[in-house]
Backbone bond lengths (Angstrom), bond angles and torsions (degrees), N, CA, C in turn:
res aa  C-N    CA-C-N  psi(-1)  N-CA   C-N-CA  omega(-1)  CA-C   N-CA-C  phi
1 X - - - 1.449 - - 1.527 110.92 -
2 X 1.579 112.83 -57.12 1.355 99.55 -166.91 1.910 102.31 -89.32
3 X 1.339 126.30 18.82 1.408 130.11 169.26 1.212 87.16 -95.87
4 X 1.594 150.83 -50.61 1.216 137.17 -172.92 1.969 116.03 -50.88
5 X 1.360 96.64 -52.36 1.661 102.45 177.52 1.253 104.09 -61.69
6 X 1.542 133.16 -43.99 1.712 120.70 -170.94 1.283 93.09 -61.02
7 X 1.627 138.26 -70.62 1.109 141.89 -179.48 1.758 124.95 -13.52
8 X 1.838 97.15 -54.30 1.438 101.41 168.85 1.332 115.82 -75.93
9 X 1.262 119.69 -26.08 1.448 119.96 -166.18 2.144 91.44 -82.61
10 X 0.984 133.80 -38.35 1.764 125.74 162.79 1.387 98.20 -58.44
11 X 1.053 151.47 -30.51 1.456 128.66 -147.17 1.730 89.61 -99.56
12 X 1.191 107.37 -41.30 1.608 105.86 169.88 1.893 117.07 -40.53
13 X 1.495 98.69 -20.04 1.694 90.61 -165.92 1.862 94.23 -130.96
14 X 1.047 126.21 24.13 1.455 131.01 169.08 1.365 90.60 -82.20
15 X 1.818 94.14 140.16 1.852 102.96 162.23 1.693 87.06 97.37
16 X 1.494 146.38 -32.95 1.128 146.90 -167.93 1.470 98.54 -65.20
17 X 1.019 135.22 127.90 1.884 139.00 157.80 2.257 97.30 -62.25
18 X 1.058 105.13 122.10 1.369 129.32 179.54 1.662 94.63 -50.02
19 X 1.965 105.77 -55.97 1.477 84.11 167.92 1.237 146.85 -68.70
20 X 1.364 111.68 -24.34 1.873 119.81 165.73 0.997 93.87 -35.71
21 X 1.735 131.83 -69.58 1.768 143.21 -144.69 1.373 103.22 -56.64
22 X 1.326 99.37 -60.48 1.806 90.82 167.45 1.356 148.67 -62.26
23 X 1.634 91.34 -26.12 1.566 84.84 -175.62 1.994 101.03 -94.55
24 X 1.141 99.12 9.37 1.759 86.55 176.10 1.839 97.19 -130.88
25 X 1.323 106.60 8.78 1.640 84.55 160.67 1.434 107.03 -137.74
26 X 1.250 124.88 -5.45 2.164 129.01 152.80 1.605 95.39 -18.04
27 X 1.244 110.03 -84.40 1.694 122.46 -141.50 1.624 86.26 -86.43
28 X 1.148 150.88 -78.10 1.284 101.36 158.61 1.790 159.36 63.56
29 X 1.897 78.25 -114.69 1.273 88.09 -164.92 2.074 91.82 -88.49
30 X 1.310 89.90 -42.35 1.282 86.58 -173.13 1.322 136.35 -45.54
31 X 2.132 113.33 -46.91 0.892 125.59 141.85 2.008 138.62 -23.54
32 X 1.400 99.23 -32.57 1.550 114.17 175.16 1.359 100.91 -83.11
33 X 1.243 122.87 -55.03 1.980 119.69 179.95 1.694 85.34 -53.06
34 X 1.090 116.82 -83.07 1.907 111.86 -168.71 1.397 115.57 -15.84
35 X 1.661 116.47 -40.18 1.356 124.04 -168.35 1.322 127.28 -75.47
36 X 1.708 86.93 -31.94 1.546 109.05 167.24 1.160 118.96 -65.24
37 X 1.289 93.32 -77.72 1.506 87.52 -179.54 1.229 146.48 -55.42
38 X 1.452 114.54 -1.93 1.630 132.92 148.18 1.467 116.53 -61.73
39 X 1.645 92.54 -48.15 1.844 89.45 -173.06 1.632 105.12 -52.44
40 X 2.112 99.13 -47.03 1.649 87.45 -174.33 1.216 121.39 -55.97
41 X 1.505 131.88 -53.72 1.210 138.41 162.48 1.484 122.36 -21.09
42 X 1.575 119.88 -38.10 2.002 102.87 -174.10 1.592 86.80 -104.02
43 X 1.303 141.01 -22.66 1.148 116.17 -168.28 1.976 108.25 -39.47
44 X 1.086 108.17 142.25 1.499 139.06 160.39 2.242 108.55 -33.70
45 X 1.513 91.59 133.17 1.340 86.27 174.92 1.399 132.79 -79.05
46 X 1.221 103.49 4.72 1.632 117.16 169.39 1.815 109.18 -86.74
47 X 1.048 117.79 -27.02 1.411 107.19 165.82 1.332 130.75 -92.80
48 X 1.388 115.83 12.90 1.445 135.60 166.56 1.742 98.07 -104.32
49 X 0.910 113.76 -33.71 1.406 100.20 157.81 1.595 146.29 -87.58
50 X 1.353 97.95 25.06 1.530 124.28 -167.03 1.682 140.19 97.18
51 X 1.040 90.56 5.65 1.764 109.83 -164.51 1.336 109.15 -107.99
52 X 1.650 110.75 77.05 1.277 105.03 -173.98 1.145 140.12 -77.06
53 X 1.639 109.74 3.99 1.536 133.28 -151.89 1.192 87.75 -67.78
54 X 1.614 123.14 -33.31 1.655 148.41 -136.50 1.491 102.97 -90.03
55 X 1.330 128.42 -10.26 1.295 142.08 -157.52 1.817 103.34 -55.57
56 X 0.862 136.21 173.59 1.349 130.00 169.03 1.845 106.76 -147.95
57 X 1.082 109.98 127.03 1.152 96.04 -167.38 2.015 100.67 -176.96
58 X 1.238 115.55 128.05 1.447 115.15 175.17 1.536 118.99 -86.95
59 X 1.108 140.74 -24.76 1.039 143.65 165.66 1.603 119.16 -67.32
60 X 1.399 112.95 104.84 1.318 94.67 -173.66 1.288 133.49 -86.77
61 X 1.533 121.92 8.05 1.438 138.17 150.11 1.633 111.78 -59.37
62 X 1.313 124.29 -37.31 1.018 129.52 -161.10 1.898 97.60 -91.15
63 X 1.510 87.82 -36.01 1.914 80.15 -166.86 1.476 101.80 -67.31
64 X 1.265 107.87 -25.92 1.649 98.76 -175.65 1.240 119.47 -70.33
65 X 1.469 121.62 -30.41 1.583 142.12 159.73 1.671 99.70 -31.40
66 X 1.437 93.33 -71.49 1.768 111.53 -176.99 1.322 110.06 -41.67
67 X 1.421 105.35 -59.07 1.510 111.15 -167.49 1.454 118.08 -66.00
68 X 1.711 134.38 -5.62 1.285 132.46 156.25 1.412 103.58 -92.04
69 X 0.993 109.08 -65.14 1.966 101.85 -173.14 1.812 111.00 -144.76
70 X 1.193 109.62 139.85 1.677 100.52 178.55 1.453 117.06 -46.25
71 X 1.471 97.56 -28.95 1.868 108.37 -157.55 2.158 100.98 -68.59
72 X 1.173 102.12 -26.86 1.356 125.01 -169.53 1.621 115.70 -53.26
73 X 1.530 92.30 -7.12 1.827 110.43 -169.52 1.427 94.72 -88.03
74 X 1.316 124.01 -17.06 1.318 104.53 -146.14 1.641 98.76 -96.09
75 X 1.065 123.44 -39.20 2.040 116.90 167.72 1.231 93.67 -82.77
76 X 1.581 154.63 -2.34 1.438 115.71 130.59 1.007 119.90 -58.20
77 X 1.605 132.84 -64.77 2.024 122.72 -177.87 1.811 99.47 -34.39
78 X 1.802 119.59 -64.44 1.355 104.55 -166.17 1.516 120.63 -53.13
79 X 2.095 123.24 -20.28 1.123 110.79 -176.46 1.743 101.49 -93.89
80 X 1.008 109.86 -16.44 1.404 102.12 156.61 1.650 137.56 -58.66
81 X 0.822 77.42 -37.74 2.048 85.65 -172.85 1.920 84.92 -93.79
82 X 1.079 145.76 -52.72 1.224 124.02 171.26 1.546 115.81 -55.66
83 X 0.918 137.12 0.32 1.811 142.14 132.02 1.459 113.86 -70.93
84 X 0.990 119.49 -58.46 1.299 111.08 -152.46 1.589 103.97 -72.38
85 X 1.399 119.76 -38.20 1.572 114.47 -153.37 1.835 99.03 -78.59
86 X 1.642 105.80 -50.12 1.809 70.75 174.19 1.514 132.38 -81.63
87 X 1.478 103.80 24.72 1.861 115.52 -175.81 2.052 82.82 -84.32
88 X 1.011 123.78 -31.32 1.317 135.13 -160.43 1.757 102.46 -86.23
89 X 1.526 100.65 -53.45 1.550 105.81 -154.24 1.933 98.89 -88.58
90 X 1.774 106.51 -34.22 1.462 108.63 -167.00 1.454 103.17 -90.17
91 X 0.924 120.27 -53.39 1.824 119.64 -155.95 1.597 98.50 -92.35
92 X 1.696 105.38 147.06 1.474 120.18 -151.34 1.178 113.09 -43.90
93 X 1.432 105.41 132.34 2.184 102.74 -176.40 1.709 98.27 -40.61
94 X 1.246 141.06 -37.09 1.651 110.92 -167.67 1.716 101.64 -62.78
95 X 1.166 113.44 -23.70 1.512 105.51 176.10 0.858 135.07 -90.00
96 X 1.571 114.70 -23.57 1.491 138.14 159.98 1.717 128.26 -66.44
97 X 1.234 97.09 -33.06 1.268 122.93 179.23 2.038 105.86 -67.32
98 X 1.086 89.43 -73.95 1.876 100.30 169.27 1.388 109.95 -55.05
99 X 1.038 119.77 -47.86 1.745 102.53 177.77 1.442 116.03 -47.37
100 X 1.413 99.28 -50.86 1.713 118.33 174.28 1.488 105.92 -38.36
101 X 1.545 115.89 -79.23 1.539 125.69 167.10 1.518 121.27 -39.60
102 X 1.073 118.32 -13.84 1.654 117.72 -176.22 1.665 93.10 -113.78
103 X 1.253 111.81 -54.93 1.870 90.89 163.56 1.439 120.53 -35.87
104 X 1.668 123.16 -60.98 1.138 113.11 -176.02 1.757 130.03 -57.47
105 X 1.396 101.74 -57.92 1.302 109.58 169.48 1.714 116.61 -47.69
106 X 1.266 110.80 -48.57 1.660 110.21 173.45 1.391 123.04 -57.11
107 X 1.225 109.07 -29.77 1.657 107.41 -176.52 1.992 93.41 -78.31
108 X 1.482 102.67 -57.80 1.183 94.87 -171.75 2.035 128.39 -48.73
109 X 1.136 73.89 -27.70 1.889 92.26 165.70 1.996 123.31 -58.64
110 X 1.431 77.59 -52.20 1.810 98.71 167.63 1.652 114.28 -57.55
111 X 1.327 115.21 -36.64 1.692 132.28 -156.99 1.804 79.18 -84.01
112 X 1.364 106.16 -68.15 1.392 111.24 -179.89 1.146 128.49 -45.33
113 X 1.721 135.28 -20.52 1.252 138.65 -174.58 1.946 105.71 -92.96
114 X 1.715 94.47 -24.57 1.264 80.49 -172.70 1.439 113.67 -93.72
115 X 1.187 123.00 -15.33 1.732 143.83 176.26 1.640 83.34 -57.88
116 X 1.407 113.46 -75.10 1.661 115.20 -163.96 1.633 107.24 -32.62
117 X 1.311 101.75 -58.57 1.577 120.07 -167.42 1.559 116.02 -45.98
118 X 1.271 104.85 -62.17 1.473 118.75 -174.77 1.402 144.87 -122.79
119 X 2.002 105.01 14.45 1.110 117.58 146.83 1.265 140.25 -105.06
120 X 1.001 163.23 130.63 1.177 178.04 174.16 1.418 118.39 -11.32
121 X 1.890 112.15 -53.68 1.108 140.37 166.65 1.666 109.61 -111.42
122 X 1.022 104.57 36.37 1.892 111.76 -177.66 1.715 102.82 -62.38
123 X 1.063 120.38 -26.14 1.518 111.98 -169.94 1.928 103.00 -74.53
124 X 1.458 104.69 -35.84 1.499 105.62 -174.30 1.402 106.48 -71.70
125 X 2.053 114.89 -45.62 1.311 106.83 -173.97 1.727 93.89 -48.13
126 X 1.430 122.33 -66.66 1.549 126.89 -141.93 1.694 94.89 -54.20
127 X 0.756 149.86 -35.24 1.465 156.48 -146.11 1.731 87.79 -103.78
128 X 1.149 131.39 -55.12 1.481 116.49 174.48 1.678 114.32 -80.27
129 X 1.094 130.22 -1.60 1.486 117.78 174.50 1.747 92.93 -103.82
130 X 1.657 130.03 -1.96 1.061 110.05 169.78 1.481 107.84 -106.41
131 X 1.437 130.12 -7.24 1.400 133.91 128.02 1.599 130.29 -17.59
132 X 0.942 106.26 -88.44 1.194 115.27 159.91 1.848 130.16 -52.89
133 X 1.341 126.56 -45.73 1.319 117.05 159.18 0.709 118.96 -81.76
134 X 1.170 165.23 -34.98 1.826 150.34 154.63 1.609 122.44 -23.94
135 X 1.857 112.22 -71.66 1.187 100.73 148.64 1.695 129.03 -43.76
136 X 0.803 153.75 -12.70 1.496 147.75 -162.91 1.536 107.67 -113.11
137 X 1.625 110.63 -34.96 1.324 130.55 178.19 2.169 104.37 -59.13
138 X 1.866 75.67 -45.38 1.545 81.23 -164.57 1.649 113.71 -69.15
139 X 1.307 95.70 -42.85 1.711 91.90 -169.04 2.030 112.63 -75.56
140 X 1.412 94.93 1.49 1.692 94.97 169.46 1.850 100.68 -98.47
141 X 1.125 106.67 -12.67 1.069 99.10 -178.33 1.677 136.74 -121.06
142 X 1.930 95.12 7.08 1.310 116.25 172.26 1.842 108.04 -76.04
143 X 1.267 152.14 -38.18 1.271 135.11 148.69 1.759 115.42 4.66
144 X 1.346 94.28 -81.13 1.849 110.85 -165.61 1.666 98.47 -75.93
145 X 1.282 156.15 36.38 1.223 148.65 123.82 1.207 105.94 -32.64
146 X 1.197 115.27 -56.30 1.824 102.64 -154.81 1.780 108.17 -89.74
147 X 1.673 108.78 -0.43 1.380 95.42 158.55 1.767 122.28 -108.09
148 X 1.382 109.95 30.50 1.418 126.87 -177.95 1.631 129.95 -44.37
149 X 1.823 91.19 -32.73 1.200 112.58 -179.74 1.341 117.63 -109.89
150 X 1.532 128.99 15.61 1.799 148.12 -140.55 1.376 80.03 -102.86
151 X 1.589 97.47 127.20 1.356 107.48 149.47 2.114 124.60 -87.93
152 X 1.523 83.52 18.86 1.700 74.91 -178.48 1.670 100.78 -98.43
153 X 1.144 110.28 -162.35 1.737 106.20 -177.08 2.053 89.52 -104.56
154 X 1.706 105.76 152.42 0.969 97.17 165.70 1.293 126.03 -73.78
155 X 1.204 130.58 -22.16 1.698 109.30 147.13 1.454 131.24 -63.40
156 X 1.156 139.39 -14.13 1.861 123.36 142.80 0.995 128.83 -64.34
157 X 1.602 127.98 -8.48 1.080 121.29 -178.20 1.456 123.28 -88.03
158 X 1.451 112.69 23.03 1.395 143.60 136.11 2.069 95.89 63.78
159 X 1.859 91.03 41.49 1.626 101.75 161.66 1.211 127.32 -39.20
C-alpha cells in the first residue's frame, strides 16, 4: 500500500529535469526551514516550558500545529509542500511561476517580521537576509522569466 502511493507520488515528478526541481523549489523550500526555525527560536520561554497557549505564531494553521506540540509542524510542512510543489511544477507556469514568487517573498516577509520583533538590530539582520536571498532567489529563478505568462505547465515546457 504505502510502496503503491510513493510509486504514484514519483510518477507525478518523472520527465521533470532535476535542474528545473531545484532551481524552482531550493529557495522555496529552504526559505520555509529559515522561517521555522526563527519561529522556533523567538517563541517565548514559557512555551518551551509547556505552555502552549503562549505559542506565537501568525499563521493560524501553523499556530494550532504549535499550540499542541512543536513536533506537529512537521506532517504539516510534508502536507504542505505535497500541495505546493505540483501547484508550482503542474498548473500553467503563470500560476506556477507566482506561487513560486509569493512563496519566496512570503517566507522572507515572515523571517523579516520576526528579526524586527525580537532583535535588537532586527532591521539590519532583515535587510541583510533580504540581501542575500533575493539575489540567490533571483538567479535560480531568472531562466523561467520568459515563461511568466505560459499557458503550458512548467513541467512541459520541456526545461
Amino acid at each position: 500500500m504505502i510502496e503503491n502511493l510513493l510509486n504514484k507520488i514519483w510518477s507525478l515528478y518523472q520527465g521533470i529535469s532535476p535542474k528545473v526541481l531545484i532551481r524552482l523549489l531550493a529557495a522555496p523550500f529552504l526559505l520555509s526551514m529559515v522561517d521555522l526555525s526563527v519561529t522556533l527560536y523567538f517563541q517565548p520561554e514559557a512555551y518551551w516550558n509547556g505552555d502552549r497557549s503562549t505559542v506565537v505564531e501568525g499563521n493560524p494553521i501553523a499556530r494550532f500545529a504549535f499550540s499542541i506540540h512543536p513536533l506537529l509542524i512537521i506532517p504539516g510542512l510534508v502536507g504542505w509542500y505535497a500541495l505546493v510543489i505540483p501547484l508550482i511544477l503542474k498548473t500553467p507556469a503563470w500560476v506556477g511561476l507566482r506561487i513560486h514568487t509569493f512563496l519566496v517573498v512570503g517566507h522572507l516577509v515572515a523571517v523579516a517580521g520576526w528579526l524586527f520583533r525580537y532583535e535588537e538590530h532586527g532591521v539590519i539582520l532583515a535587510v541583510l537576509v533580504w540581501v542575500i536571498a533575493l539575489p540567490l532567489s533571483w538567479l535560480l529563478f531568472a531562466p523561467f522569466r520568459k515563461w511568466w505568462n505560459a499557458q503550458a505547465s512548467v513541467q512541459s515546457l520541456g526545461l
